[in-house]
C-alpha positions in Angstrom: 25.0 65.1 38.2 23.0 62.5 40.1 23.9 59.0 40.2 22.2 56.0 39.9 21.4 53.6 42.8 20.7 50.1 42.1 18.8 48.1 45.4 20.8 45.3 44.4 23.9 47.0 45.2 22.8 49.0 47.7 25.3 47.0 50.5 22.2 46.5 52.6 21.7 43.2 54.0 20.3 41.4 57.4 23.5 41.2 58.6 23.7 45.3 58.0 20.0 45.5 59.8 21.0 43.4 62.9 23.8 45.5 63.3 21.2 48.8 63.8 19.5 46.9 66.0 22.6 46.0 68.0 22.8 49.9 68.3 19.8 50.6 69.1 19.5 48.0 72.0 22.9 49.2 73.7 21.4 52.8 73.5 18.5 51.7 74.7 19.4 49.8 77.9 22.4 51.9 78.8 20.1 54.6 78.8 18.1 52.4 81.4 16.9 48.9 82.0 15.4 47.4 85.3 18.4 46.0 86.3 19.3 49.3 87.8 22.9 49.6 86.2 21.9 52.2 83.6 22.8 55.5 83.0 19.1 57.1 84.6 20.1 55.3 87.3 23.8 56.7 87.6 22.4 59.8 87.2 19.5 59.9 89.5 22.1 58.4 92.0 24.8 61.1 91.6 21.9 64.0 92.1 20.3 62.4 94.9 24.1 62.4 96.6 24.8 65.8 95.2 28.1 64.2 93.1 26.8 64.8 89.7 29.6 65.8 87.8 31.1 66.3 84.7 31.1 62.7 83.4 27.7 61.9 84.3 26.5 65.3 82.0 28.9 63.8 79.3 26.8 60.3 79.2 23.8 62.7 79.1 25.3 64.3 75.9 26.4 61.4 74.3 22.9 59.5 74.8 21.4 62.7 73.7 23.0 62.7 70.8 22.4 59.0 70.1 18.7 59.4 71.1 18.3 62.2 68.6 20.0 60.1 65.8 18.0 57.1 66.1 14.6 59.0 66.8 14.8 61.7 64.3 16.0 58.8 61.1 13.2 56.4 62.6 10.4 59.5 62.7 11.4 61.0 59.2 11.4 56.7 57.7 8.4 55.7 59.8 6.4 58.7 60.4 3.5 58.7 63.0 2.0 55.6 61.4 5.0 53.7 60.7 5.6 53.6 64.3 2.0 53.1 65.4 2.1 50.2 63.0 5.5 48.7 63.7 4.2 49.5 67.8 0.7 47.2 67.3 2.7 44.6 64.8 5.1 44.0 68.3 2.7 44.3 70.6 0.7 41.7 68.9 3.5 39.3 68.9 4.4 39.8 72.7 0.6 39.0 73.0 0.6 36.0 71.4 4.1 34.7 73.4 1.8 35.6 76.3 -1.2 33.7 75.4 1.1 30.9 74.3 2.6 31.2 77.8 5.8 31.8 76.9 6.1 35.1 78.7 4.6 35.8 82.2 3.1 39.0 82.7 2.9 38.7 86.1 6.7 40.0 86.4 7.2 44.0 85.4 10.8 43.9 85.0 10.4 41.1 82.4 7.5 43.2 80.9 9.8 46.5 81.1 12.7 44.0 79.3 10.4 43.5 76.4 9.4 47.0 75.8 12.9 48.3 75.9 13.7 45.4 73.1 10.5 46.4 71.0 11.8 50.3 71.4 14.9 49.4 70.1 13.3 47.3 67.2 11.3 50.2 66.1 14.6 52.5 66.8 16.5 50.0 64.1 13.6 49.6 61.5 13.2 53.0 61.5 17.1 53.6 61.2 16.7 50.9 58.0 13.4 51.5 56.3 14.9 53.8 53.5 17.4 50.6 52.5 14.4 48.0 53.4 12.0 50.3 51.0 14.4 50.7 48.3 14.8 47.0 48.4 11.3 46.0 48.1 10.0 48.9 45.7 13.1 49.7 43.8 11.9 53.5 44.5 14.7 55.4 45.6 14.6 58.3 48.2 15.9 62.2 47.3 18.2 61.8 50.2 19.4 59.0 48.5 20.6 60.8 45.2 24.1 62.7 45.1 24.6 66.0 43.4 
């Protein structure tokens, strides 16, 4: 028997988005980040000193795993233009801090900072759209209904 989901008590709320994106952004730079404590760069550096190990193919699971979590919810929510869309909405805002000169582009690791933020931004929209879309249109998704 299915049940019946109302948006207003669907539980989502900001508070429930910024925690997403809280996940997404700690997979997202431990994964890497220019400051060159990430896992790539663990990783690289074990190989490169033949010392890679167990652990270090552990963390490669476990981001795995996260990766194909975050990027398989955010593909099947967004699809190809939901994330060329939610892509060109961010890079038009990072445009316009730079045109308002808040954000020098004359500095690649601050312009590699503000990719990896916009990649986990699209990572926790996508992770949230089916809650964000059931909020806005009422429409629920068949994923969303119990047997």
């Amino acid at each position: 028997m299915a049940r019946s989901i109302d948006a207003s008590t669907s539980g989502f709320t900001f508070l429930s988005f910024v925690w997403r994106w809280v996940a997404a952004i700690v997979l997202v730079l431990i994964t890497f980040n220019p400051s060159g404590q990430s896992a790539y760069h663990w990783v690289v550096s074990a190989i490169g000193g033949s010392t890679f190990g167990p652990l270090h193919l552990l963390l490669v699971g476990v981001l795995l795993a996260g990766w194909a979590v975050f990027w398989i919810a955010t593909w099947r929510a967004l699809d190809t233009l939901g994330v060329m869309l939610s892509a060109i909405i961010l890079g038009a805002i990072i445009w316009l801090l730079v045109d308002l000169g808040l954000v020098a582009t004359d500095s690649v690791s601050a312009l590699t900072w503000i990719a990896l933020f916009c990649l986990a931004t699209i990572l926790a929209i996508g992770v949230s759209w089916s809650h964000i879309s059931r909020r806005i249109t009422g429409q629920v998704n068949v994923e969303d209904i119990d047997d």
